[in-house]
N, C-alpha and C positions, 0 to 999 in steps of 0.2 A: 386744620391739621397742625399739629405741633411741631415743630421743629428739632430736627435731628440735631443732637447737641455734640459736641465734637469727643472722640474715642478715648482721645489720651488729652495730658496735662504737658506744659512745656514745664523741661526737667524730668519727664515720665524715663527709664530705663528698660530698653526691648534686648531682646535677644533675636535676633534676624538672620535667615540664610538669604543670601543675594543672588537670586535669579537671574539677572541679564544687566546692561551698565548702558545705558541712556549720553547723548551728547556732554561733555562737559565732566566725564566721572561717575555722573551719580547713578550711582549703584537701584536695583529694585528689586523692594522684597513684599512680600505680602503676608500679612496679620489676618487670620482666620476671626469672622467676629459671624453672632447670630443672622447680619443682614450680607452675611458675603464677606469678600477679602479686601482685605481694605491694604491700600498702596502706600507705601514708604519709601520715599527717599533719603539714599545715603549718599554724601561724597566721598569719594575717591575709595571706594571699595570695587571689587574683584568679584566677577563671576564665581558663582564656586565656596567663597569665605564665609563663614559664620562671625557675627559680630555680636559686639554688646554696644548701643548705643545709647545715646541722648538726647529726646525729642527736646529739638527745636523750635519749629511750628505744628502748628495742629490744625487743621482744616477740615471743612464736615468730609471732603472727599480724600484729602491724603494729609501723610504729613512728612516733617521732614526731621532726621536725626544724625548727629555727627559721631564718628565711632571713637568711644573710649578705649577700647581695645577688640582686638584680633582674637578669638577664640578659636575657629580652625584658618589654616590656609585653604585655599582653591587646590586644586590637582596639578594647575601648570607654574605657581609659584613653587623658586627653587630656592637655596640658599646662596647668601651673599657673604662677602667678607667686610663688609661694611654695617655700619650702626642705622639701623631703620631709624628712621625721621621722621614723619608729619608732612615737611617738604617733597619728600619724595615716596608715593602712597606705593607706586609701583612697583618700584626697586625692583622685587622679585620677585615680576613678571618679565620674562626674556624679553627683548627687543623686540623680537618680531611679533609676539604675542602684544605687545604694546599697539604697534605700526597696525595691526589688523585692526581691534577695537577702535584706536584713534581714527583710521580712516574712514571705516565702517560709519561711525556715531559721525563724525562730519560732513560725510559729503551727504546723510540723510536732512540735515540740515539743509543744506541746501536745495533740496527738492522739497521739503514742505516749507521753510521760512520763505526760501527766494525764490521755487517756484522753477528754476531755472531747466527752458527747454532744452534738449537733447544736451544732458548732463555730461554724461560718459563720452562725448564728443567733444568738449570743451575741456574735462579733466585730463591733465600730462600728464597726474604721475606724484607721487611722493618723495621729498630729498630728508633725506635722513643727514640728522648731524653727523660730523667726523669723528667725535666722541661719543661714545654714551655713559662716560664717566669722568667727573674732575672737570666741567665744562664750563663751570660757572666764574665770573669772575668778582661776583659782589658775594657777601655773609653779611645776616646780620643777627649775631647771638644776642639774648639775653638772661642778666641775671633775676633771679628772682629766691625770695626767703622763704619759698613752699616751691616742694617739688620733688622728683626722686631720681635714681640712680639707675643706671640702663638694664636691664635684667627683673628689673622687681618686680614681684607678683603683681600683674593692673587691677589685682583685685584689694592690693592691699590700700589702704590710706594713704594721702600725700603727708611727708613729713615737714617740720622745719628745719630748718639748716641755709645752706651758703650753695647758690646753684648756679653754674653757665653753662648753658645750650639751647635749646628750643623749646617753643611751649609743648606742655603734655597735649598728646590729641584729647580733642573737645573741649578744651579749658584755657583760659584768657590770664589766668593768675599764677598757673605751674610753670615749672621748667623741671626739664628732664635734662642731669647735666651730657655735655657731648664727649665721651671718655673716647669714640675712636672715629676714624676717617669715617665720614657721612657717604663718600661714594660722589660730592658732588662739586666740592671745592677742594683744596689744594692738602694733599693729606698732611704734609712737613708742618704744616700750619696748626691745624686742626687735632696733631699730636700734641702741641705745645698747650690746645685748651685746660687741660686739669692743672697745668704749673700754672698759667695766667689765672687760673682762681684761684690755688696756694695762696699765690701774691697776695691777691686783693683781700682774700681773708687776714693774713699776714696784718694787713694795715688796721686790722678792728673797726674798720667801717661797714656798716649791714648793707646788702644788696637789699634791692628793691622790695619792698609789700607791698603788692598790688592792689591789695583787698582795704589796705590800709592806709595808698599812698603815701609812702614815705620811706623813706630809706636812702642810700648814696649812692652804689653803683648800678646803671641802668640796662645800658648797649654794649656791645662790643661792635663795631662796623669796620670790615676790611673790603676793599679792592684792589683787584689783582691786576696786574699788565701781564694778559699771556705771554705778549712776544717780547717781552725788557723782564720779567720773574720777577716780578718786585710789588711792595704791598703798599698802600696806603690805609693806615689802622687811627680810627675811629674811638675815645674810650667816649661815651657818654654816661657823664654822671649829675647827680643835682648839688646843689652849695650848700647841702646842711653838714659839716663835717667836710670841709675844703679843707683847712687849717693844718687836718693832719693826713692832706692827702699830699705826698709825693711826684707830683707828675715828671721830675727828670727823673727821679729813682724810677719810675715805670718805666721809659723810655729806654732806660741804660740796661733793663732786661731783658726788654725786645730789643734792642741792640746785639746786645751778647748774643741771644737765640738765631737770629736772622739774619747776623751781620746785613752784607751789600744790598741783601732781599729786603730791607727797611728804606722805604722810596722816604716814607715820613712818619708823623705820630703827631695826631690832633687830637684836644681835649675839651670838649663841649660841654658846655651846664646846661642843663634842662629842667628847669623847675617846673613845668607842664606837669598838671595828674592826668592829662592822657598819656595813652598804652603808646606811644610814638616816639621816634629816634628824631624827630623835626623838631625844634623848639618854634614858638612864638615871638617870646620875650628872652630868650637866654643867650650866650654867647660861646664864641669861637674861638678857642685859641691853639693857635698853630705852635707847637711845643719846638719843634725840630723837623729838618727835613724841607722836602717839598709840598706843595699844600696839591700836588697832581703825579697821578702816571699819564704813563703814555702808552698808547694800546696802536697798532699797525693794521690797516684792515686795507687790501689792495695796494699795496705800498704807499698807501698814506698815513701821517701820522696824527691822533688824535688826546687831546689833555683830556682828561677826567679826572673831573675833582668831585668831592663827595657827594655834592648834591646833583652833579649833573647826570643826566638821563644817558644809557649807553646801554647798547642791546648785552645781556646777560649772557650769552654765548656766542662772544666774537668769533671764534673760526666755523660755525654754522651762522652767523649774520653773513659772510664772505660770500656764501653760496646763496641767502635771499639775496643781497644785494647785486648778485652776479643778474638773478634773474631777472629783478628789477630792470638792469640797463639791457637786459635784452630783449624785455616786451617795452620799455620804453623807446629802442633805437631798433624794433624789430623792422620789416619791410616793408618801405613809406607806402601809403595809400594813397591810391588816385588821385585823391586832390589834396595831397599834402603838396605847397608849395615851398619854394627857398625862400619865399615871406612868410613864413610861419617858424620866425628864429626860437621863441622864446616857448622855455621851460620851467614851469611852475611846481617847486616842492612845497606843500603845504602841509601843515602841521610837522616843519622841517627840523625841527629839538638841536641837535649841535651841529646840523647842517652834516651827516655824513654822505645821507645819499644825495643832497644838491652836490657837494664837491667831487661826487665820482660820475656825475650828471654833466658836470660841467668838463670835468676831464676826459671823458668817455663821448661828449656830444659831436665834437669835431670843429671846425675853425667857425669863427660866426656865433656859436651858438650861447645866449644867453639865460642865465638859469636864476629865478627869482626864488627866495628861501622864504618864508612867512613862519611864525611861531610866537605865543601869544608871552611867552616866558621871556624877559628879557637878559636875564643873566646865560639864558641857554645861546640866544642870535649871539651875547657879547663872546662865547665859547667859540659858536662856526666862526663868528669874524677872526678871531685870533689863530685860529686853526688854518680856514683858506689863507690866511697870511703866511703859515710857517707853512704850509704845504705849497706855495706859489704856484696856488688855482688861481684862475683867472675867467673873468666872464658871470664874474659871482656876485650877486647883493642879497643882503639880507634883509629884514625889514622886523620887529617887536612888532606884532599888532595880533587883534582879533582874525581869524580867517575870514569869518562874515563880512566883517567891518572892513577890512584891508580890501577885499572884494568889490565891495561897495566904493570905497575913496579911489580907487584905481580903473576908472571904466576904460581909460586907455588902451586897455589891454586885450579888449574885447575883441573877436576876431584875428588875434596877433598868434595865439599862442597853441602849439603842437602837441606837447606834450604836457597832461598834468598830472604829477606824481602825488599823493594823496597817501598818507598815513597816520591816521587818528588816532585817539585815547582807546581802550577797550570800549569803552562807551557807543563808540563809533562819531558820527560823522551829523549835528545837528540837522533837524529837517531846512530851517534858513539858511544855513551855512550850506547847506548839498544845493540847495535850488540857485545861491548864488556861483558855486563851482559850474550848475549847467549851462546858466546865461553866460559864461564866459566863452563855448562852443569851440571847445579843446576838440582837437582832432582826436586824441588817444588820452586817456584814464589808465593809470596802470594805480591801482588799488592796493595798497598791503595793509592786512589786519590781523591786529594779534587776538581777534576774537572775531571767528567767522559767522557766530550769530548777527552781528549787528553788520558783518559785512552782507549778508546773505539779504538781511532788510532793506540794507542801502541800494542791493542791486534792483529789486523791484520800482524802486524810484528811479533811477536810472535809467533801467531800460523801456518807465514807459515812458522816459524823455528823450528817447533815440539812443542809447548808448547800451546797446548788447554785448553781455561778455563771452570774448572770443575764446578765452582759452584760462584755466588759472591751475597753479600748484599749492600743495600744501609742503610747508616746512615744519618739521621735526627741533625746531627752538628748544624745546624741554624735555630731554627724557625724562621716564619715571614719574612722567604729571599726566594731567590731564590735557593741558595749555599745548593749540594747535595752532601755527600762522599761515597765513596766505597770500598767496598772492596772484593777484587779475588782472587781466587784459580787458578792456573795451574799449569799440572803437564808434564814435559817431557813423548813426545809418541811417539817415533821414523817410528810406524806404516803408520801415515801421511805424511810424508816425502816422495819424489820424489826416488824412486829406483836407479835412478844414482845419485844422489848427496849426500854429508855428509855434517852434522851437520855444521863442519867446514868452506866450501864451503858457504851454505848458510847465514849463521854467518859474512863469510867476506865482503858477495855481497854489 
C-alpha cells in the first residue's frame, strides 16, 4: 500500500476558521480534503477568528501553522485602546472570556496527562492577577531593517527601512515598529519608543538584518521596579560601527525623558548571529547608573539585575507566593514531628520563595535553597543579607547531584518546595526528590503539562495531590501557573514494595 504523502508544504499559506482552542492556545480548524478533514493546528487563535496562516509542520495526520494575520475577529473579541502585539494574542478577548478557555483547557489536562482521581475535589479555585494591564515588568524590543508600521495592510509586503518593536506575527526577521502602549508594560515608556528610534536613526547606524546578519542596533531591554517606578534599560548593539556610536549622548536622552525613573543605562555588544539578546563572547558595560532595581514582594526587598530570573508579574507572584506558604505551612500531619526542621527550595533561582520560607516558617525552622545557576544563589545570598532573613543557606549545584552528595538529609525534612524550568522536573532528579521522604511537596509550575506528568510519578510513589490552584501570571497569553499540594500516604503503596524500591525503579 503506498503511503499517504503529507497534504501541505512547510511555508504552504491556508486561510482557516478556528473551531475550538485545545490546552496551551492552539487553536483547531479543519481543511476539507477528498479523504476527510484534515486538522490544523494554530497558536494563540480564538474561537470564532478567521485567519491567514503559515504551515509550519506537516504530518500525514495534522499539521501545524502560525497566523500571519487576523482576517475576521471572533463574536466575543472587543476593542482595545492599545496596540495588538504577538505577545499578547488575547488582548481582545475580555478577561473572563480568557479565565473560562484558560481553565477549561487546563484542568483537561490534568485528567488525561495526570490522570488525576477525583479532580474537582482537589481543584480550589482560580486567582486571577491584580492587574490585567501594565503587569509586566521586563520588555524586550527589537530592531530590525524589514518590517512595517502598525496599521498596514498584512497583505501588503514587508518594507525596508529603521524598525523598533516586536516581530511581525509568524516571522523571525520582521519587526513591526511599537508606535503606542502595548496594553502590557509601562505606557510613559513605551510612548517614548518612536523618539528612541529618531535617535538611533539620527546616528546613521543600520539596525539589524536578520536575513543578512549584520547590522548595529539589536535589543532594546528594560526592567521595571513596580514598587521604586524606575527602569533598568538595556541597549544591545554589535561593534561594527561603535566608533560612531554615542553611548553618553544616548544616556543624556533617556535622562532628559525619565528623569528619577532612570535607575540605570547598560550597553552590551553582541556580535552573536543568533536571534538572542545573551551574548557568548560579547560584553558589558554599565554606562551610568545602577547595574539593578529593586522590586518589594511581601515586604522584602529584591535586586534584579538584567540577567537575573524574576517572576514577570510581581504583584500576581505576591498572591502564588502567598499560596505557596500556605500549603507549605498548611495543617501539620500526623506524623509531622518538631524533628522535621528542614525546608528544602529546589530549583530556588534568587531564592525569593526560600526567604519568605524562611521568614514565614517560625523559630527553628531551617530552609536549604539549591539552584544550578550560580550567579542566581550569588543574587539570594546578597538579598537574604539585606533583607536580614535568617535560617537561610544556599548551595550552586545540580538538584540531582546536590541530592545525591547530601544523603544527610534523608528523613530530616518536612517540607519540599519544588519549582522547575517549563521543562518540568527530570525523571532522575524527581526519583531523587522522593528518596528524600519529605512529608509535604508543594509543587509550582509554570507549565501544568509537565506538571500533570510529574504527578503520575509521584503518586505512584506515595505522594497524592491534595489540593492545587491555578494562577493567572499572564493575561492575554495562553501561559497558566500552578500550584500543588501533596502529601506523603504510604496507604497507596503496593504492600510488597517500599518507598525505596519504588524511588529507585
Amino acid at each position: 500500500m503506498a503511503r499517504k504523502s503529507r497534504l501541505f508544504h512547510k511555508g504552504t499559506i491556508l486561510e482557516l476558521d478556528i473551531l475550538d482552542v485545545a490546552y496551551g492556545g492552539k487553536g483547531l480548524a479543519k481543511v476539507p480534503t477528498d479523504e476527510g478533514e484534515f486538522t490544523v493546528f494554530v497558536p494563540n487563535a480564538i474561537v470564532g477568528q478567521r485567519v491567514r496562516a503559515r504551515v509550519s509542520l506537516c504530518k500525514r495526520r495534522h499539521a501545524e501553522a502560525r497566523i500571519t494575520a487576523v482576517l475576521k475577529r471572533a463574536p466575543e473579541e472587543v476593542s482595545v485602546p492599545h496596540q495588538t502585539i504577538p505577545g499578547a494574542p488575547y488582548i481582545t478577548l475580555p478577561l473572563e472570556a480568557q479565565r473560562t478557555q484558560k481553565e477549561r483547557t487546563t484542568l483537561d489536562v490534568y485528567r488525561r496527562i495526570g490522570e488525576v482521581p477525583h479532580l474537582e475535589d482537589c481543584y480550589e479555585g482560580w486567582v486571577d492577577s491584580p492587574s490585567g494591564f501594565h503587569y509586566r515588568n521586563k520588555m524586550e524590543y527589537s530592531f530590525a531593517a524589514i518590517g512595517r508600521s502598525p496599521g498596514d495592510d498584512p497583505d501588503a509586503e514587508f518594507e525596508d527601512g529603521f524598525f523598533l518593536g516586536f516581530k511581525s506575527r509568524g516571522t523571525w526577521w520582521a519587526v513591526e515598529n511599537l508606535d503606542a502602549d502595548s496594553g502590557l508594560f509601562d505606557p510613559e515608556f513605551e510612548a517614548l519608543l518612536p523618539q528612541i528610534r529618531q535617535w538611533c536613526m539620527s546616528s546613521g547606524l543600520p539596525p539589524w538584518h536578520a536575513p543578512k546578519r549584520s547590522g548595529f542596533f539589536r535589543f532594546l531591554v528594560v526592567r521595571r521596579s513596580l514598587s521604586e517606578d524606575r527602569f533598568l534599560i538595556n541597549l544591545v548593539t554589535t561593534s561594527d560601527g561603535l566608533e560612531q556610536f554615542d553611548a553618553a549622548d544616548f544616556n543624556q536622552r533617556l535622562q532628559e525623558k525619565l528623569g528619577d525613573r532612570l535607575a540605570g543605562f547598560i550597553h552590551t555588544l553582541n556580535d552573536d548571529k543568533g536571534e538572542r539578546v545573551e551574548t557568548r563572547d560579547g560584553s558589558t558595560h554599565h554606562v551610568t547608573g545602577k547595574d539593578h532595581v529593586v522590586e518589594h514582594l511581601h515586604g522584602l526587598a529584591f535586586e534584579i539585575r538584567m540577567r537575573s530570573f524574576f517572576q514577570t508579574n510581581p504583584r500576581c507572584a505576591e498572591r502564588l507566593y502567598a499560596q505557596v506558604m500556605a500549603y507549605a505551612y498548611a495543617e501539620p500531619m500526623p506524623d509531622m514531628k518538631a524533628s522535621d526542621p528542614v525546608t528544602m527550595d529546589l530549583f530556588c533561582g534568587t531564592g525569593t520563595i526560600a526567604q519568605l520560607l524562611a521568614r514565614h516558617g517560625g523559630p527553628g525552622t531551617q530552609v536549604v535553597g539549591v539552584d544550578l545557576v550560580a550567579e542566581a544563589i550569588a543574587d539570594a545570598r546578597r538579598s537574604a543579607e539585606r533583607n536580614g532573613v535568617s535560617g537561610l543557606e544556599f548551595h550552586a549545584a545540580d538538584v540531582g547531584r546536590f541530592l545525591l552528595d547530601h544523603p544527610e538529609y534523608k528523613g530530616r525534612i518536612g517540607t519540599i518546595v519544588l519549582d522547575p524550568p517549563r521543562s518540568g522536573i527530570s525523571p532522575k532528579s524527581l526519583r531523587k526528590v522522593i528518596r528524600l521522604r519529605a512529608k509535604r511537596i508543594v509543587y509550582v509550575s509554570c507549565n501544568p503539562a509537565t506538571q500533570a506528568r510529574d504527578l503520575v510519578t509521584l503518586r505512584e510513589a506515595g505522594y497524592p495531590m491534595k489540593a492545587f490552584k491555578l494562577v493567572d501570571q499572564f493575561p492575554h497569553t495562553a501561559h497558566v501557573e500552578a500550584v500543588a499540594l501533596l502529601e506523603f500516604d504510604p496507604s497507596g503503596l503496593p504492600q510488597d514494595e517500599g518507598m525505596d524500591e519504588i524511588a529507585a525503579s
